[in-house]
PADREN-673905 format. One record per residue (C-alpha): z, x, y. Coordinates in nm, 2 decimals. Last residue first. Layout:
N
      c3      c1      c2
       Z       X       Y
...
***
This chain:
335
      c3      c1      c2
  -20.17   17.67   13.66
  -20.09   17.72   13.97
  -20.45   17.77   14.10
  -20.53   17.49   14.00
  -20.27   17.25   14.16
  -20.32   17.49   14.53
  -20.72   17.38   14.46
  -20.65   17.00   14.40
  -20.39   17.03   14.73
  -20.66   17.21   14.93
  -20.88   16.89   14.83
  -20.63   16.60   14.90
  -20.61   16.76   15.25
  -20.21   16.68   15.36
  -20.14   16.37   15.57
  -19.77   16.37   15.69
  -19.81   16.78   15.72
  -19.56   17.02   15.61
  -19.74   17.38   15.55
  -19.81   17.51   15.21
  -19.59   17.77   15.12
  -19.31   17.57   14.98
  -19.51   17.36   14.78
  -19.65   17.70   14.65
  -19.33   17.82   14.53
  -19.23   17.46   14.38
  -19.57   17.46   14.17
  -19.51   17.82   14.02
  -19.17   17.67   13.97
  -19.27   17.37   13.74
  -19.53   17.58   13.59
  -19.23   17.81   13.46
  -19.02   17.49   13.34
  -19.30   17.38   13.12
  -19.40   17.00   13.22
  -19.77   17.06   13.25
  -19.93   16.91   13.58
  -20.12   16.58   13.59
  -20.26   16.48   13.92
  -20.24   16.17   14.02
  -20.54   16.03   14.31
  -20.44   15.88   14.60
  -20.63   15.76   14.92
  -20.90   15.85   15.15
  -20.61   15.89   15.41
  -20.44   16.10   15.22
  -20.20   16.11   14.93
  -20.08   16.34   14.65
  -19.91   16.16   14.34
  -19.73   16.42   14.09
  -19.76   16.34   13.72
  -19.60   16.50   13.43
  -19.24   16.57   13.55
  -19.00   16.65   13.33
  -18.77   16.82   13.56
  -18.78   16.76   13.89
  -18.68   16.41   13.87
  -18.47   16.33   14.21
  -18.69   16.56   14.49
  -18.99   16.38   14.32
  -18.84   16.03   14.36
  -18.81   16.13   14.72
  -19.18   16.25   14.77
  -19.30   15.96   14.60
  -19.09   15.73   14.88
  -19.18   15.93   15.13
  -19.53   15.92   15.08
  -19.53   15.55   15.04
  -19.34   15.56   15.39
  -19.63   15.76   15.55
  -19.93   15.57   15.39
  -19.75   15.20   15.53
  -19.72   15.35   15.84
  -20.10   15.50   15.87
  -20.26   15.20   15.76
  -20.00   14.99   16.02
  -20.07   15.16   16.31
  -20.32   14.89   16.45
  -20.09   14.69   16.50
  -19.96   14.88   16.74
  -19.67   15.16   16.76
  -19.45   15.25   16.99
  -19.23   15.48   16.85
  -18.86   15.31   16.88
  -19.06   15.01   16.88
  -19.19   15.14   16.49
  -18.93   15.23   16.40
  -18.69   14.90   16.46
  -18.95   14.70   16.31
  -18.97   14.87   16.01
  -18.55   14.89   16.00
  -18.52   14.47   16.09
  -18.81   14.47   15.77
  -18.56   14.68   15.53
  -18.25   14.48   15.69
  -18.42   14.12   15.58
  -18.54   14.31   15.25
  -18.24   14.38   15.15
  -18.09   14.07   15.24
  -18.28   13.88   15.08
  -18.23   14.06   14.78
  -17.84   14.04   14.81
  -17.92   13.67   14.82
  -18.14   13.68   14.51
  -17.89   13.89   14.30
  -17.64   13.62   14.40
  -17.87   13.33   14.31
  -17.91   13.53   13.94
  -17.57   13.56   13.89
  -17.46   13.18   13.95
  -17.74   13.05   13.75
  -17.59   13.27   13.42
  -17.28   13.17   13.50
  -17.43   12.80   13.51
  -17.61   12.91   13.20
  -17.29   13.00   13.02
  -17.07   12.74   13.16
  -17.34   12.44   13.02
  -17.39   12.62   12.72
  -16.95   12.64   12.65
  -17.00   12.29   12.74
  -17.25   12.24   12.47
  -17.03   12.39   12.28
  -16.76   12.17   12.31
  -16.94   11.84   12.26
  -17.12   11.95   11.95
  -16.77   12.01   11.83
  -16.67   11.68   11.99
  -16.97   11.50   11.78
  -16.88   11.59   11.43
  -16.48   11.53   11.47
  -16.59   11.19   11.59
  -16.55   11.09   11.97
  -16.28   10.95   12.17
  -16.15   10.56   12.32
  -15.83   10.46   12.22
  -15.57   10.19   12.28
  -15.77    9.99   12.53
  -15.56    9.73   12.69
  -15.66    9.34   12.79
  -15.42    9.07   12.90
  -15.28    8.73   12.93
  -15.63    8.55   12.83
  -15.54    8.18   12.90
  -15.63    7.94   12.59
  -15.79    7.62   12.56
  -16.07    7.76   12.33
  -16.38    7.73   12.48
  -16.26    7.70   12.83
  -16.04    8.02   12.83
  -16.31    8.20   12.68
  -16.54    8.09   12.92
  -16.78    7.83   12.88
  -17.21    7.84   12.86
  -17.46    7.87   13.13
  -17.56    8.17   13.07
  -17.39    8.26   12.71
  -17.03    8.36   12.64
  -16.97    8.23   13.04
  -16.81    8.57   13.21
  -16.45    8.46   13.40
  -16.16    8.56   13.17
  -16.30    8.80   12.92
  -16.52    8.95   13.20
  -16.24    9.04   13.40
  -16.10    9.21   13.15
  -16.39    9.43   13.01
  -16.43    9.53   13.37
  -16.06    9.62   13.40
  -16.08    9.79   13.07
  -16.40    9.99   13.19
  -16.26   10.10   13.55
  -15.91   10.24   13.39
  -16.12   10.42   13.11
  -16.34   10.61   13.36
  -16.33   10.98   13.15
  -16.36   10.90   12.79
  -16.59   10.56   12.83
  -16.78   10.69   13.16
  -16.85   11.02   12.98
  -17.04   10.76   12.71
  -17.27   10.60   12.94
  -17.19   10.23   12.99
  -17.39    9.96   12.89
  -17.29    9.99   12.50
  -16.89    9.96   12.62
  -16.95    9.62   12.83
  -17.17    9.43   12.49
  -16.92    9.54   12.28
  -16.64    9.38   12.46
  -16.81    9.05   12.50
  -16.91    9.07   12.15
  -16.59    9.18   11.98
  -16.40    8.86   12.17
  -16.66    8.64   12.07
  -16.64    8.70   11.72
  -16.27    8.73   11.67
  -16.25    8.36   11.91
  -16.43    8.21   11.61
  -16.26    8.38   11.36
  -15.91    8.23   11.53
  -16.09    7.90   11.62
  -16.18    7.77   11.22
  -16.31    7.44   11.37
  -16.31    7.43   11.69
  -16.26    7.06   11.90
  -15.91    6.96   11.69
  -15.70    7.30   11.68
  -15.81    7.50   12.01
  -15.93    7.21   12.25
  -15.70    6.98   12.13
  -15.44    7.22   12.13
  -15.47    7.36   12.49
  -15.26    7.62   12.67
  -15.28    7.86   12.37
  -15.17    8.19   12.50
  -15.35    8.55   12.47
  -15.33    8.94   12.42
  -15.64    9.16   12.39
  -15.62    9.50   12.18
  -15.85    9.75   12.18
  -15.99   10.04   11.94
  -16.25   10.31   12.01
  -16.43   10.56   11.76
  -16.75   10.72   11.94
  -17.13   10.70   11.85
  -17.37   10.83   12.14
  -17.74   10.62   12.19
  -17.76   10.68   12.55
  -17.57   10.37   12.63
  -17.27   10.36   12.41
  -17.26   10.33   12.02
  -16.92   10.20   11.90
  -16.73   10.25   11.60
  -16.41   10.08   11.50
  -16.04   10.26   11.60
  -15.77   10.11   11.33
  -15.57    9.79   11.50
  -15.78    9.55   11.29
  -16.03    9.24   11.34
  -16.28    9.45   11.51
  -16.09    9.47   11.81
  -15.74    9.38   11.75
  -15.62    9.01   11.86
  -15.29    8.98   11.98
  -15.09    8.67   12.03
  -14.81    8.53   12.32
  -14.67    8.19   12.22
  -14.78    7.86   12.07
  -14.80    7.93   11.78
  -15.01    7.69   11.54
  -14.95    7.53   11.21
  -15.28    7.39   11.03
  -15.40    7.12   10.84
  -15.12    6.98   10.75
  -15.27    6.66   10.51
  -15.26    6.28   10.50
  -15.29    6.05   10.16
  -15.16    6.33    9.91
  -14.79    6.31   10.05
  -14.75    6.00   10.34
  -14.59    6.22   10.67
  -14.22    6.26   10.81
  -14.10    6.44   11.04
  -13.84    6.70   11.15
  -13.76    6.85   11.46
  -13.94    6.99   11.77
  -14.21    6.77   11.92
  -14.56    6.97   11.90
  -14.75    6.72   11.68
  -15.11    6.75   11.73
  -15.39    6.45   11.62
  -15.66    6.48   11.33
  -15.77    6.11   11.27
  -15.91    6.06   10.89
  -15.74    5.71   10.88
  -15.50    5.87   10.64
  -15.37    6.11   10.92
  -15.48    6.48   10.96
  -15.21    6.69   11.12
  -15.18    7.01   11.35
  -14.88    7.10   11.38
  -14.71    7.31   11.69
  -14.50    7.60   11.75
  -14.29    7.76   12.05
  -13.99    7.60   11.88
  -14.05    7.46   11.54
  -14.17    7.14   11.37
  -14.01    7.04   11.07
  -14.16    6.88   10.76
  -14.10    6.62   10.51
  -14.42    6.51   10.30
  -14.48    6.91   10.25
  -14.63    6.84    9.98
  -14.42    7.16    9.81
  -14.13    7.06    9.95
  -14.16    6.72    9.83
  -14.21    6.81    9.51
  -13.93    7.07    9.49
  -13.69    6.77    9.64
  -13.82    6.55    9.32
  -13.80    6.83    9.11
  -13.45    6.91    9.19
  -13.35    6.51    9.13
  -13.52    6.50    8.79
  -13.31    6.86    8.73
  -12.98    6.71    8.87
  -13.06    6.38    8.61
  -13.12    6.56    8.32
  -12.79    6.77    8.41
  -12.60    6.49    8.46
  -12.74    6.33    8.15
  -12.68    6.63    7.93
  -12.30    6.64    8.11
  -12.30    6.26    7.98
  -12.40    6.30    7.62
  -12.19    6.65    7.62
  -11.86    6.45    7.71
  -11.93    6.13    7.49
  -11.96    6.39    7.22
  -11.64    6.54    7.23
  -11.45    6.19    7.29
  -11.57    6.05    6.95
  -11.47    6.39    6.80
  -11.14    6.30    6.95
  -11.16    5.96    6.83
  -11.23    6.09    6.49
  -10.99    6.33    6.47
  -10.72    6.07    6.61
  -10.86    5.81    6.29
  -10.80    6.09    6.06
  -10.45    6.18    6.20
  -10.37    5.75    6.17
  -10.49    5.71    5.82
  -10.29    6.02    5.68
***
């Protein structure tokens, strides 16, 4: 009986020996986790990657770059990262994002344009240690220079000369000082300016309409133009053949220039006289003239005084420069 309740108590014995040291293992493996957490977290250990570079502020204060790949080591809480740069190709979106921004161009017209510019950082000290804060810093310089090329052009050069402005814009990222007198870009910031594209460059829904019809304006009032210089020409030419005519007639008959009075009154009469021959009907004035001039002569538009007047034109006798006062007294008589 002595010996099964001394084995119960060595098992229980056993039992608790077991959970003492798996709470102490565990303790232990937690203390341990922490410790690697903590050091994690400080990054007191850290690694260096390929195409990447740390910048790192020693106890002393002193900001130097560490760009060998692998692991180091640094004191926690006495010397900070202060930041982690890549050393490879970047973008940077006008504006700060890849969505179209607005931009007023010369002539004070709003349109919606986006760019992106691609660079390389050839210099850490000059990017990480020299600048504090580069990456807004090169965000504000970047928008300005490009702002500053788009607002001197006129807006059809920014829809229809896009090749020309993005190589401008380019060039002047790479070689035009920020400020006379001033660095570059590239000397600013240590960095070489791979390349330059505009995504998009087109106007507001607003400002195309008004776009659209004032082409349609433009086409209507160069139709418009267009018309009007033909009507001109064939004018021209009109009255080039009616003077080629005049002068023809009157070396066909010899005439002076003294002839002219009596010219002019024979083709006015001939012109009356033809209108006449047109409009028999409803006429109210008939023009008679001589060489002392024309008076009208208003007849009554009823279709018998019409004829009583055609029978006695046809009686009276053809003459180029009929008496105004037989004429008067044929008129009366008519009526």
């Amino acid at each position: 009986m002595e010996e099964e309740q001394r084995y119960r108590l060595l098992q229980r014995a056993r039992v608790k020996n077991f959970i003492k040291r798996g709470i102490l293992l565990l303790v232990t493996g937690l203390m341990l986790y922490g410790l690697v957490a903590l050091v994690y977290a400080t990054k007191t250990f850290y690694k260096v990657r390929r195409n990447y570079a740390v910048i790192l502020e020693d106890l002393g204060g002193q900001r130097r770059v560490v760009d060998e790949v692998g692991w180091h080591g640094r004191l926690p809480f006495f010397t900070r990262l202060e930041l982690e740069v890549p050393l490879m190709n970047q973008e940077m979106h006008l504006g700060g994002r890849p969505e179209p921004v607005r931009i007023v161009s010369q002539g004070n017209v709003a349109l919606w344009t986006s760019a992106m510019l691609t660079y390389r950082i050839r210099d850490l000290e000059r990017w990480g240690i020299e600048n504090q804060s580069p990456q807004s810093l090169l965000q504000n310089d970047f928008d300005g220079i490009v702002k500053d090329v788009m607002q001197a052009n006129m807006v059809d050069d920014l829809i229809s000369k896009r090749e020309r402005i993005k190589e401008e814009i380019f060039i002047d990222l790479k070689k035009r000082p920020i400020n006379k007198g001033g660095p570059t870009l590239e000397d600013k910031y240590g960095i070489e300016i791979v390349s330059f594209i505009l995504r998009d460059t087109r106007f507001g829904e607003k400002l195309a309409a008004a776009s659209e019809e004032k082409k349609r304006r433009e086409l209507i009032a160069e139709a418009e133009n267009y018309a009007a210089d033909q009507e001109a020409s064939r004018t021209r030419k009109l009255y080039a053949a009616y003077s080629d005519s005049i002068r023809q007639f009157r070396t066909a008959l010899g005439m002076t220039a003294d002839d002219n009075r009596a010219l002019f009154q024979f083709l006015n009469q001939q012109k009356w006289a033809t209108a006449y021959e047109k409009n028999q009907f409803g006429q109210n004035t008939f023009v008679l003239n001589n060489t002392n001039g024309g008076i009208p002569v208003v007849l009554p538009t009823s279709r018998v005084n019409v004829e009583k007047v055609e029978q006695r034109h046809e009686q009276i006798p053809q003459n180029p420069q009929p008496d105004l006062r037989q004429a008067l007294r044929a008129a009366n008589r008519a009526n």
